[in-house]
C-alpha positions as CSV (number, residue, x, y, z in Angstrom):
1,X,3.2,-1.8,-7.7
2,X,1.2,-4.9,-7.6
3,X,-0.5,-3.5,-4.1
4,X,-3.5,-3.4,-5.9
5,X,-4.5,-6.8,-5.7
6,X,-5.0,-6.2,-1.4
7,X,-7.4,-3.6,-1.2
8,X,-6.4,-0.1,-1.2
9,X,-7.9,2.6,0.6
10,X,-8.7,5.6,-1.6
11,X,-5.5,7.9,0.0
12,X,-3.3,4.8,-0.8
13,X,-4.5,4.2,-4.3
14,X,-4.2,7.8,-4.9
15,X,-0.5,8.0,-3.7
16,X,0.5,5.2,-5.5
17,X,-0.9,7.2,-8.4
18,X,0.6,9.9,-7.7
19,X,3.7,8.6,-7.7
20,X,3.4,6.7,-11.1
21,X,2.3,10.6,-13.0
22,X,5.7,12.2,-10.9
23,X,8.0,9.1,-12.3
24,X,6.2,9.4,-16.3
25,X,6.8,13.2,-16.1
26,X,10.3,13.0,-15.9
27,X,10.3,12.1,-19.1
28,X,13.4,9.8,-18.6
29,X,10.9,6.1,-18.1
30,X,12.5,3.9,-20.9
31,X,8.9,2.8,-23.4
32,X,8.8,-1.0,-21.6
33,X,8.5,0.9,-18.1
34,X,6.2,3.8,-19.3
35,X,3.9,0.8,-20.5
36,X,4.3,-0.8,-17.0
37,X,3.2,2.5,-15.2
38,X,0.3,3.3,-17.7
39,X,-1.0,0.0,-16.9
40,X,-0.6,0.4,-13.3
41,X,-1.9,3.6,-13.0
42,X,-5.4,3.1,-14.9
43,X,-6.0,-0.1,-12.3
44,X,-5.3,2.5,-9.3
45,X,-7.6,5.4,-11.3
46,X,-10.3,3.0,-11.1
47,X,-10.2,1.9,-7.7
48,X,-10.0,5.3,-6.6
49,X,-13.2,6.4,-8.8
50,X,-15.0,3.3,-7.7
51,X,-14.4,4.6,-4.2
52,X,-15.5,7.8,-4.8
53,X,-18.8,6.8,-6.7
54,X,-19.6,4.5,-3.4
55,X,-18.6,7.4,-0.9
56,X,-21.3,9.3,-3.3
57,X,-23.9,7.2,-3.2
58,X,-23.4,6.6,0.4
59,X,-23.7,10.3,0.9
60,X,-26.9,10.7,-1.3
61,X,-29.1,9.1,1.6
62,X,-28.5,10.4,4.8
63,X,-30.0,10.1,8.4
64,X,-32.4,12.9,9.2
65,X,-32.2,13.7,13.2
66,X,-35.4,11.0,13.3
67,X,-33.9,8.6,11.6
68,X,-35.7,9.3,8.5
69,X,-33.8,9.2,5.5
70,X,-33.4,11.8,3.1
71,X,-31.8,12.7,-0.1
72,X,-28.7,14.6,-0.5
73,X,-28.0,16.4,-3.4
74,X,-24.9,18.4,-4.1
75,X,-25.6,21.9,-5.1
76,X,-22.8,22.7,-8.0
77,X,-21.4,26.1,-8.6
78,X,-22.0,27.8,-11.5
C-alpha cells in the first residue's frame, strides 16, 4: 500500500482504492488494520481528486481550431 509515495496515475490510485472499500466491507478487517486502510485510502482519495481537479482545469481552456483559446464550461443536468 505504500505505492503512494511514486506517483500514481488516477486508474491506479483508484484501484488501489477500490480495493481497500472491497477489503473494509467484509466486515472481518481486525480495528489496527481497518485504521491502516482508512488511512491509506484517504491519501489515494486525494490523489485521485487532485487529478481530477487538474484534468478540470486543463479542460476549462481549450484550443479553438485557430489556436485561440476558449472557455469550456460543463453544462450540468438538471
Amino acid at each position: 500500500m505504500s505505492e503512494t509515495k511514486k506517483e500514481l496515475s488516477f486508474e491506479e490510485a483508484l484501484a488501489q482504492l477500490e480495493s481497500i472499500v472491497n477489503k473494509m466491507e467484509e466486515g472481518e478487517v481486525p480495528l489496527e488494520k481497518a485504521m491502516e486502510y482508512y488511512a491509506e485510502g484517504s491519501k489515494l482519495s486525494k490523489i485521485c481528486h487532485d487529478k481530477l481537479v487538474n484534468a478540470e482545469k486543463q479542460m476549462k481552456e481549450i484550443l479553438r481550431e485557430d489556436n485561440e483559446r476558449s472557455s469550456f464550461e460543463i453544462q450540468e443536468e438538471n
